[in-house]
N, C-alpha and C positions, 0 to 999 in steps of 0.2 A: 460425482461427489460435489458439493457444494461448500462452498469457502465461507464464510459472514471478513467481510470487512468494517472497519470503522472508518469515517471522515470526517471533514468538517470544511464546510467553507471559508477562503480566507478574504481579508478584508481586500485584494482586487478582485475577487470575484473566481481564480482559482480553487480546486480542491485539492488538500491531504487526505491518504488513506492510508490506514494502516493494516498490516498484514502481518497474521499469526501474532498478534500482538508487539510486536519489536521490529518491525522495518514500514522505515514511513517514506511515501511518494507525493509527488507533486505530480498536477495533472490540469490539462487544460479543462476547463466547463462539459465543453462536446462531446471532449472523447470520454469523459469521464461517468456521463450521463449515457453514452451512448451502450457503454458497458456495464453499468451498475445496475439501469436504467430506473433512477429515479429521478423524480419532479425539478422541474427551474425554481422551484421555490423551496428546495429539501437543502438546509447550512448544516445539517447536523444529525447523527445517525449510523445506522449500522443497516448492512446487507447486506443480501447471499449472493453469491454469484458465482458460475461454474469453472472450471480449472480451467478452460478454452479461452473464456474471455478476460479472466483475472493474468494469464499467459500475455494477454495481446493486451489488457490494459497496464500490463507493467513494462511492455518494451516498450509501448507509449508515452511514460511515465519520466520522471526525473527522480532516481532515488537521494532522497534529503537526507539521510539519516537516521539512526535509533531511536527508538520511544524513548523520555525519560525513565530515567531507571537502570538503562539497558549498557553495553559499553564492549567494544571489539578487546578482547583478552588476547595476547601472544600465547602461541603454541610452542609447546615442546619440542626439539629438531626430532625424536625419539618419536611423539606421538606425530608428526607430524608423515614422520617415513610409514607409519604404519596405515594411515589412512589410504 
């Protein structure tokens, strides 16, 4: 199964990606091309990439935070036991 992620390169030269839309990573250059694998000149954009290397590019990864929009909500003690 294949994932599409979104990215973009930041002004040091880093990459964010984001994932299922609402969780965003920071990523160094190599590792980030090495798994996405697109071009030294790709700042901006969307790919596929399979659940094996999206797995290894996120323990690679530094997770930053939620897309705008997005916001961690408290759980219920009630829903919480039931999960």
């Amino acid at each position: 199964m294949m994932n599409t992620i979104k990215f973009r390169k930041t002004v040091v030269g880093w990459y964010n990606f984001t994932i299922c839309n609402f969780m965003v990573y920071n990523t160094d250059p190599t590792i980030f091309r090495k798994y996405a694998g697109v071009s030294e000149q790709a700042t901006l954009g969307t790919c596929e990439i399979n659940a094996e290397d999206l797995k290894a590019l996120r323990m690679k990864s530094k997770f930053i935070g939620l897309a705008p929009g997005w916001e961690w909500v408290p759980i219920d003690e009630e829903e919480a036991e039931a999960l």
